[in-house]
C-alpha positions as a Markdown table, in Angstrom:
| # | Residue | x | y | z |
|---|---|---|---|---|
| 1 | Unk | -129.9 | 119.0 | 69.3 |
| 2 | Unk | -130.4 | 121.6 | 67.2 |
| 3 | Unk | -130.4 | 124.0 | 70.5 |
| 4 | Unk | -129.1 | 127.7 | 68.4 |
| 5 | Unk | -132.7 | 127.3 | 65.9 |
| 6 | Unk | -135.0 | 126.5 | 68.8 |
| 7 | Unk | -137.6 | 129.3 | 69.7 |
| 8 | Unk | -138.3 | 127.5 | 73.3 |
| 9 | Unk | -139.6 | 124.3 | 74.6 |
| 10 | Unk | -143.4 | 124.4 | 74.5 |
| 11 | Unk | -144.7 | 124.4 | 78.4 |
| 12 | Unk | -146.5 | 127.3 | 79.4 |
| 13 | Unk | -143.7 | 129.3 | 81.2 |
| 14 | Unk | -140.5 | 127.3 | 79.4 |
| 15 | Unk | -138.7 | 131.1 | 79.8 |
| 16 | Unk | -139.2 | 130.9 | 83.4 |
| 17 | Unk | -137.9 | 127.5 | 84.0 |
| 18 | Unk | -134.5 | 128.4 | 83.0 |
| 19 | Unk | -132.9 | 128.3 | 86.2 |
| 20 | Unk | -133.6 | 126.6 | 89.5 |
| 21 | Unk | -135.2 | 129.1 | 91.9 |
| 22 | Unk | -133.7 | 129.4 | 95.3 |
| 23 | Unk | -136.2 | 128.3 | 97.4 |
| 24 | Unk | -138.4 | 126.1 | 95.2 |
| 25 | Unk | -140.2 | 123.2 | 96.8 |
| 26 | Unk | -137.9 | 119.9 | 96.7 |
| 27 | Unk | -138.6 | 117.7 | 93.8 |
| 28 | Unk | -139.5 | 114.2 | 94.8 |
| 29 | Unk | -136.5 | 112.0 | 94.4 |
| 30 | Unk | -135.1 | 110.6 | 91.2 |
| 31 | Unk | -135.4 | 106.7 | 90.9 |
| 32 | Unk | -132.3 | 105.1 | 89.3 |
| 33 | Unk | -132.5 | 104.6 | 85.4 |
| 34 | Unk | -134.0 | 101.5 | 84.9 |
| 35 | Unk | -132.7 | 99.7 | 81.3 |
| 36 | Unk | -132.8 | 103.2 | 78.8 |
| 37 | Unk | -135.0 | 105.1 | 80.9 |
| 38 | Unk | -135.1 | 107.9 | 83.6 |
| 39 | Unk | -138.2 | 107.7 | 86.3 |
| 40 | Unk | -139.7 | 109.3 | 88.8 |
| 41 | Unk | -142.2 | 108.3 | 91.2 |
| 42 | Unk | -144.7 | 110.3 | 93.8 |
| 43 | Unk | -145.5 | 109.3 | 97.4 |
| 44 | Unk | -149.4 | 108.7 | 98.2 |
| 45 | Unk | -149.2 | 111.5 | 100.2 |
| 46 | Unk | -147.5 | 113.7 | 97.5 |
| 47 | Unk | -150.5 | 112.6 | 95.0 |
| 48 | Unk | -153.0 | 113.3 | 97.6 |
| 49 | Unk | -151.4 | 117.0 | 98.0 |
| 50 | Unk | -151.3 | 117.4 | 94.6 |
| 51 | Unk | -155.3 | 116.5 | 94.3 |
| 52 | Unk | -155.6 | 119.1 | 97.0 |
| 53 | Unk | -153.2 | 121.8 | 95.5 |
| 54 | Unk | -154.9 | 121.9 | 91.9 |
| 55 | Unk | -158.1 | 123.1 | 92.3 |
| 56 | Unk | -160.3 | 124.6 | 89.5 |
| 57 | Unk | -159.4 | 127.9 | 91.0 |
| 58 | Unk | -155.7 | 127.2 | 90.5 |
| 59 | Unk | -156.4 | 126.2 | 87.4 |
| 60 | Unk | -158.3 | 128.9 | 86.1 |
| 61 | Unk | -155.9 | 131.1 | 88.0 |
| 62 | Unk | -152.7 | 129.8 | 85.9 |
| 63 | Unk | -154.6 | 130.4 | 82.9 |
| 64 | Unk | -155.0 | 134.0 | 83.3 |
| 65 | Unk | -151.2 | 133.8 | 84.6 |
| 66 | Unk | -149.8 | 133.3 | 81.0 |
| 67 | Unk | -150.4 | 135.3 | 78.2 |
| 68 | Unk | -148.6 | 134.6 | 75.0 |
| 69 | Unk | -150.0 | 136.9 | 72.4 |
| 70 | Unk | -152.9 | 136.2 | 69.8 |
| 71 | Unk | -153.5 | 133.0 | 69.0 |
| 72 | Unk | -151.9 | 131.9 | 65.5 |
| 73 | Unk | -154.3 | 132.1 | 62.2 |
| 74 | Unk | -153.0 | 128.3 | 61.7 |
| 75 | Unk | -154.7 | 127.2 | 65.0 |
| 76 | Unk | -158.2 | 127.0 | 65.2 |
| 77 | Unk | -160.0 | 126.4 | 68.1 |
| 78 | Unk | -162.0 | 122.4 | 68.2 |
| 79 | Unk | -165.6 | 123.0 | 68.0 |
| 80 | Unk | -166.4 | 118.9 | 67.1 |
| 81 | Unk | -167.3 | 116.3 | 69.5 |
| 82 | Unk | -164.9 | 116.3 | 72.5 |
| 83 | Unk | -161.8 | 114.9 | 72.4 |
| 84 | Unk | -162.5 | 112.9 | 75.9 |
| 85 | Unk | -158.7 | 111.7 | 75.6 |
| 86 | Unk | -157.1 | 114.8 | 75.5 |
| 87 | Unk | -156.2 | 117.0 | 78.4 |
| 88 | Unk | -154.7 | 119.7 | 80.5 |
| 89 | Unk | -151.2 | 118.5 | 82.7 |
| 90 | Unk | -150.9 | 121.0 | 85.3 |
| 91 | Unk | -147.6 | 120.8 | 87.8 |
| 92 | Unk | -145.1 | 122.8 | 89.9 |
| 93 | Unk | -141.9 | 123.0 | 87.4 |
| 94 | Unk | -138.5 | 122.5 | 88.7 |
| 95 | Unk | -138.4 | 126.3 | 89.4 |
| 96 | Unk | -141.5 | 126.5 | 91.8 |
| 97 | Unk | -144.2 | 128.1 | 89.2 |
| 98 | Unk | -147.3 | 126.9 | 88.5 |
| 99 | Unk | -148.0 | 125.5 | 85.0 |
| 100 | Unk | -149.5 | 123.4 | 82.4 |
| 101 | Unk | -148.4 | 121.1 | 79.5 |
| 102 | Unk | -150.9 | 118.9 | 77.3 |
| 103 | Unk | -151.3 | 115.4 | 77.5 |
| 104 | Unk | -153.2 | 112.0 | 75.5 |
| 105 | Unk | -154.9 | 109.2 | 77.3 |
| 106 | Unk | -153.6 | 106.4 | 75.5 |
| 107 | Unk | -154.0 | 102.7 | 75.2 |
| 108 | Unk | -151.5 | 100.4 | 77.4 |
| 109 | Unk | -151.7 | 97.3 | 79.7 |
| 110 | Unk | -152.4 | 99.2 | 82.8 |
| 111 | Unk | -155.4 | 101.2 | 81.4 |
| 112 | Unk | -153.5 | 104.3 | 83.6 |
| 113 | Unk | -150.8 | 105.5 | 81.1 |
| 114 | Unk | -150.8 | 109.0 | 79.6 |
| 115 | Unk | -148.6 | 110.5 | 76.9 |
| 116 | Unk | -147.1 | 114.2 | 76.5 |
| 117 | Unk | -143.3 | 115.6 | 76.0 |
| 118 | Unk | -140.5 | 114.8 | 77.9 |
| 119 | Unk | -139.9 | 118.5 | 79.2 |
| 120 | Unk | -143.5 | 118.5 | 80.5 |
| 121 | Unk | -142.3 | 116.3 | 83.3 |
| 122 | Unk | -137.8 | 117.4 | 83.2 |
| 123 | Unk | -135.9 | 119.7 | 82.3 |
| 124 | Unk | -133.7 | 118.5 | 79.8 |
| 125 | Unk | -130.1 | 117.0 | 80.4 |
| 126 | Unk | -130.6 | 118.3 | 84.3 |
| 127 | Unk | -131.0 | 114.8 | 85.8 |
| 128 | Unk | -132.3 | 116.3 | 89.3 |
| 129 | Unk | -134.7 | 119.0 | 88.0 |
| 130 | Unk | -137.9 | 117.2 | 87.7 |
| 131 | Unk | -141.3 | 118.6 | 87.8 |
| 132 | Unk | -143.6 | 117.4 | 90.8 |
| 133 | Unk | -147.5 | 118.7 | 92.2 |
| 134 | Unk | -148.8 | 116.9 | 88.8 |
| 135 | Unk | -152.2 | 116.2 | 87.8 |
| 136 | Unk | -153.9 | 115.3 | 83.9 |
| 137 | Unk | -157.4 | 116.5 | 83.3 |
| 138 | Unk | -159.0 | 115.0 | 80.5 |
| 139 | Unk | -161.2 | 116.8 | 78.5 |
| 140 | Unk | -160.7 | 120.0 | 79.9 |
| 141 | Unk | -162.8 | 123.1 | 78.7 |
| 142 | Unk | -163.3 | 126.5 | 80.1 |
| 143 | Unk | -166.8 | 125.6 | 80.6 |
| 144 | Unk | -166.9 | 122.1 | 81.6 |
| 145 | Unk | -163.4 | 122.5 | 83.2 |
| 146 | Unk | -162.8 | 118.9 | 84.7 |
| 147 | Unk | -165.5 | 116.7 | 83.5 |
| 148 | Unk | -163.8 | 113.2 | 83.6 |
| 149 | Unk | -162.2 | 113.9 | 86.7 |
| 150 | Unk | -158.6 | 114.9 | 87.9 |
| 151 | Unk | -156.1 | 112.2 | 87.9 |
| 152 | Unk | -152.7 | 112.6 | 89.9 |
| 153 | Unk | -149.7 | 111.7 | 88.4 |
| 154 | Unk | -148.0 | 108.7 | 90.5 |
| 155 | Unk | -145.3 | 108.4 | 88.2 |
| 156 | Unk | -143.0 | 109.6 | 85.2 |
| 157 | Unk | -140.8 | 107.9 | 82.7 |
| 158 | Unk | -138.5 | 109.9 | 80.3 |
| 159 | Unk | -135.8 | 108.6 | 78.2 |
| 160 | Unk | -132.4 | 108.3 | 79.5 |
| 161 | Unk | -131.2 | 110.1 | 76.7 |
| 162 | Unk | -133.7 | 113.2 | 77.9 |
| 163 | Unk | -132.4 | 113.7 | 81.3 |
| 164 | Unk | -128.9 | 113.3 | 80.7 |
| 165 | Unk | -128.5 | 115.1 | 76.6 |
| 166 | Unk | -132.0 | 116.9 | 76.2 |
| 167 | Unk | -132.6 | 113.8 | 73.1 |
| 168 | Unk | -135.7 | 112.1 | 72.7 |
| 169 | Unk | -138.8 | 114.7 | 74.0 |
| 170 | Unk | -141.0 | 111.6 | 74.6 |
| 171 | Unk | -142.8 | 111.3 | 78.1 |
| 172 | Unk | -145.2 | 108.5 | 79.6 |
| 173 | Unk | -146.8 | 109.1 | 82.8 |
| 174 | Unk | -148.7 | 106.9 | 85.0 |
| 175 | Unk | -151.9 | 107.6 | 86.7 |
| 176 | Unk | -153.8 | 106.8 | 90.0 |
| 177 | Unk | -157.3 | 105.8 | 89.7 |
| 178 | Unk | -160.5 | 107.8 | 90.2 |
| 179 | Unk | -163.4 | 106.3 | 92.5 |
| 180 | Unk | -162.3 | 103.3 | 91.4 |
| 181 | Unk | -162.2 | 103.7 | 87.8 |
| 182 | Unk | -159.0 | 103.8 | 85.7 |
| 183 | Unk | -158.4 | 106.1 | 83.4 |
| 184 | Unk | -159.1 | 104.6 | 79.8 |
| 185 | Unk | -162.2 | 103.0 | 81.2 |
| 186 | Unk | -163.4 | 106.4 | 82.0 |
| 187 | Unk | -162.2 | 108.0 | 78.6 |
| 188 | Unk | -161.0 | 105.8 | 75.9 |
| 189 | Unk | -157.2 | 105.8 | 75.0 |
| 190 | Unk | -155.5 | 106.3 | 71.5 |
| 191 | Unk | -153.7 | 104.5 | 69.8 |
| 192 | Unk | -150.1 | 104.3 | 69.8 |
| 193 | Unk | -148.1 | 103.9 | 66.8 |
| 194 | Unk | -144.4 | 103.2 | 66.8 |
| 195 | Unk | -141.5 | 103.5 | 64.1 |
| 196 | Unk | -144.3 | 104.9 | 61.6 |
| 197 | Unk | -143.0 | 106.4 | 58.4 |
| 198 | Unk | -144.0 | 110.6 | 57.8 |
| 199 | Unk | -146.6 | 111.6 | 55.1 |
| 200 | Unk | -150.0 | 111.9 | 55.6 |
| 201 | Unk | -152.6 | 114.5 | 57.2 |
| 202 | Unk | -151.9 | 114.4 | 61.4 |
| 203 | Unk | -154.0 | 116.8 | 63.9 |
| 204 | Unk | -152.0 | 118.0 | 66.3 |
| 205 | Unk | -154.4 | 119.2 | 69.9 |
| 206 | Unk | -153.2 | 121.6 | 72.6 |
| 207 | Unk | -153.7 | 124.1 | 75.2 |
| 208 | Unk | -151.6 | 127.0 | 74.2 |
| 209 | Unk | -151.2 | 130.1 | 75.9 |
| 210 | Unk | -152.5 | 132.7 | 73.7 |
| 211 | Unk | -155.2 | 134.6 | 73.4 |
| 212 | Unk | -158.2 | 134.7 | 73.9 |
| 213 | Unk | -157.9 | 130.9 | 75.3 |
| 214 | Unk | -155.2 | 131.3 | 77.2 |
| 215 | Unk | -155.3 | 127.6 | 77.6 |
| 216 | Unk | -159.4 | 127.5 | 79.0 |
| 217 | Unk | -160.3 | 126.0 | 75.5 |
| 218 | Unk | -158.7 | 122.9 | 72.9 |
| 219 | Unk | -157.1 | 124.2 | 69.7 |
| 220 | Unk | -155.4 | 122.0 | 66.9 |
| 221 | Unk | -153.9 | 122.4 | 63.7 |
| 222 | Unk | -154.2 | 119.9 | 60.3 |
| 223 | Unk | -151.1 | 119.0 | 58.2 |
| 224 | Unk | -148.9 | 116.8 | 56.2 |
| 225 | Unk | -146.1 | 115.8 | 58.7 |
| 226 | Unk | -142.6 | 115.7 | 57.0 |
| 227 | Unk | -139.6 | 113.8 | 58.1 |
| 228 | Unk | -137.1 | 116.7 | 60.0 |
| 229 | Unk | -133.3 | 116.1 | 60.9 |
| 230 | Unk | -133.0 | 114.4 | 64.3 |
| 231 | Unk | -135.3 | 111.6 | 64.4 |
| 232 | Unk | -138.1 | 114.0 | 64.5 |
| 233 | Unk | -141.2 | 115.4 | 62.3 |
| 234 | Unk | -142.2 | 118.6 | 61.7 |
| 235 | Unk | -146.1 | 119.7 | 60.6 |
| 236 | Unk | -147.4 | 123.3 | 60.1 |
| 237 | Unk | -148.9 | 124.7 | 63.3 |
| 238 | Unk | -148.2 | 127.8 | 65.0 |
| 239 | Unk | -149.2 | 127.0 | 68.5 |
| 240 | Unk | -147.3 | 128.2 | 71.2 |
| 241 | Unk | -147.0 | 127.5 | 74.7 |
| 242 | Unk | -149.2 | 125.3 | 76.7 |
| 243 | Unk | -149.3 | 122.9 | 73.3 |
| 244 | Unk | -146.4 | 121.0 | 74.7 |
| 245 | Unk | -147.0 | 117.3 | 74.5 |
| 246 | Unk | -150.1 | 117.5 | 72.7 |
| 247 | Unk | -150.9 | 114.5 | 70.5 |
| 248 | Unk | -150.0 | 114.2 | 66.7 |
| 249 | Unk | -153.2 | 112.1 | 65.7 |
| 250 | Unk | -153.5 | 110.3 | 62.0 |
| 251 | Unk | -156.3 | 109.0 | 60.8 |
| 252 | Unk | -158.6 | 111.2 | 63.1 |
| 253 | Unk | -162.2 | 110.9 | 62.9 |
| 254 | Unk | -164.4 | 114.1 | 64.1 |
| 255 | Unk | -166.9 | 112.2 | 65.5 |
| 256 | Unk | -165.3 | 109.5 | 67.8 |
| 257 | Unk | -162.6 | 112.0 | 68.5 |
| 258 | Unk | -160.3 | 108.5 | 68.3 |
| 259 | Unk | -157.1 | 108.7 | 65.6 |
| 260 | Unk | -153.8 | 107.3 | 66.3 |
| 261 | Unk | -150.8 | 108.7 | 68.2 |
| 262 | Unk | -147.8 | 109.2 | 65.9 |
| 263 | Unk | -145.9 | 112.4 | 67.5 |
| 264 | Unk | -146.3 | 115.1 | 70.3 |
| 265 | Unk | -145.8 | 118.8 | 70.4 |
| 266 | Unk | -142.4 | 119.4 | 71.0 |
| 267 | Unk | -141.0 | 122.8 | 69.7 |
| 268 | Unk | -141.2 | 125.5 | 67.0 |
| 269 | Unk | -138.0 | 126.6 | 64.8 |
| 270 | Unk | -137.5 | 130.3 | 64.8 |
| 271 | Unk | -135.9 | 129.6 | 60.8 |
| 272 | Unk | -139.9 | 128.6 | 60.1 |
| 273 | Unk | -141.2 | 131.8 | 61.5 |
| 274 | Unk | -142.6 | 130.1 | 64.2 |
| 275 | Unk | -145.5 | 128.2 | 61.5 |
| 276 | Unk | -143.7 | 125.0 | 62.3 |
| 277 | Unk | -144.2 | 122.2 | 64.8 |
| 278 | Unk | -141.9 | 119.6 | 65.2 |
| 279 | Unk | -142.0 | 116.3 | 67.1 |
| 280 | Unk | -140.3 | 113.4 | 68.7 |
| 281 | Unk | -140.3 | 109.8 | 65.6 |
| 282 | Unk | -141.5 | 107.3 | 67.9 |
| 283 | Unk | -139.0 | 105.1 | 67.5 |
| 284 | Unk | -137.3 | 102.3 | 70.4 |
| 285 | Unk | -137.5 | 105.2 | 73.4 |
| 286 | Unk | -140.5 | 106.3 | 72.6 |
| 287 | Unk | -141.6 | 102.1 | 73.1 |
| 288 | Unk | -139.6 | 101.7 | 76.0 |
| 289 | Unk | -141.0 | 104.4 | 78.1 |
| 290 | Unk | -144.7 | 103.6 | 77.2 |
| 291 | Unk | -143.8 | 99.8 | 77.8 |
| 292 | Unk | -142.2 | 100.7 | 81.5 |
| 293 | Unk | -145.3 | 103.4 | 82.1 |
| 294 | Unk | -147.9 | 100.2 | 81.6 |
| 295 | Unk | -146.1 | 98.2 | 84.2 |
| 296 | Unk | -145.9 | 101.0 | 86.9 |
């Protein structure tokens, strides 16, 4: 890892997660590494706590918690059809503060699997600090706020290679049901595409941050990704944090809101001035987390 260029990890309050808080609420135990991957998984009562916990209060309240200056004059704010896949990830972190990441609804076996960064859901080779109280909201707006419903998180699957050397910022989570209804049924999935080579135009959504949004509204950039040092790409984009784990998206049509996965917000690089994105090639972890999220 390039750790001495990065500007931050892109969650909400990455500065504040540095360090474990004394005090924090206990993090939900860590299930043994299964094959290449790290998991964790949440009681039915902790899913039922975190439904409770994350009301649109909270998160309207977290929103105006985080202010990371003016929003970039690369990101625009989405003003198409909505992006029904797309969504807010709001947790405890591993510290005990309330925040948000981005996540994609995405296709899989299960019809419950969502996709973001690994940070979103652990800190980085810190095996036992995982993030816990999680919930995605697809489609989230400031003035619709949760209209597909909020779905809690029942389970997470990182990379080995995240949890124990901070490589491979990749994350699949699994989701409970909603009155029945499973996630994708109620709001479509992308497409996931593996070992794709860079080139072409890619969207990249998120929640960042800054102002005025301060998260409450979907912003995106539009570039030609680039191949990057480290098994990763890099696009221009100058979103901040709150972006974290926000889908790369080729082939994206306006209308349907539908494209295909290819990357996820990971980080800037303070050497581009903070006017680059980079993100995760999804290579063989990226498949093996998505594949262990669809049987979960």
């Amino acid at each position: 890892m390039r750790l001495s260029r990065l500007f931050g990890r892109l969650s909400a309050v990455a500065l504040a997660s540095a360090v474990v808080a004394v005090g924090a609420a206990p993090a939900p135990a860590v299930a043994a590494a299964v094959s290449t991957t790290a998991e964790v998984t949440y009681t039915p009562q902790e899913r039922t706590d975190a439904l409770a916990y994350w009301t649109t209060a909270r998160m309207r309240e977290v929103s105006r918690s985080v202010d990371l200056g003016p929003t970039g004059p690369m990101t625009k704010e989405w003003k198409g059809a909505p992006v029904k896949t797309v969504g807010r990830l709001f947790f405890v972190n591993a510290s005990g503060a309330d925040t948000w990441c981005t996540a994609t609804s995405v296709k899989s076996g299960n019809r419950s699997v969502v996709l973001a960064a690994a940070h979103c859901v652990r800190r980085g080779a810190s095996p036992v600090n995982t993030n816990f109280t999680m919930v995605f909201v697809p489609g989230y707006s400031e003035k619709a706020q949760t209209p597909y419903g909020v779905f809690p998180v029942r389970a997470t699957v990182t990379p080995s290679s995240w949890a124990e050397e901070s490589v491979n910022d990749i994350a699949a989570l699994t989701v409970d049901a909603v009155k029945g209804q499973r996630l994708t049924d109620v709001v479509g999935g992308q497409q996931v595409a593996f070992d794709r080579k860079s080139g072409g135009t890619v969207t990249a959504f998120g929640y960042p941050a800054t102002r005025p949004q301060r998260g409450e509204s979907l912003l995106y950039c539009a570039g030609t990704a680039t191949a990057a040092p480290g098994d990763e790409w890099r696009v221009p984009c100058d979103m901040t944090g709150g972006a974290s784990g926000g889908p790369w998206l080729a082939d994206f049509d306006a209308k349907t809101g539908l494209g295909t996965l290819v990357s996820v917000n990971s980080h800037g690089d303070a050497l581009d001035n903070s006017t680059a994105m980079f993100g995760p090639v999804l290579n063989t972890p990226a498949r093996e987390v998505h594949d262990r999220a669809q049987h979960l």
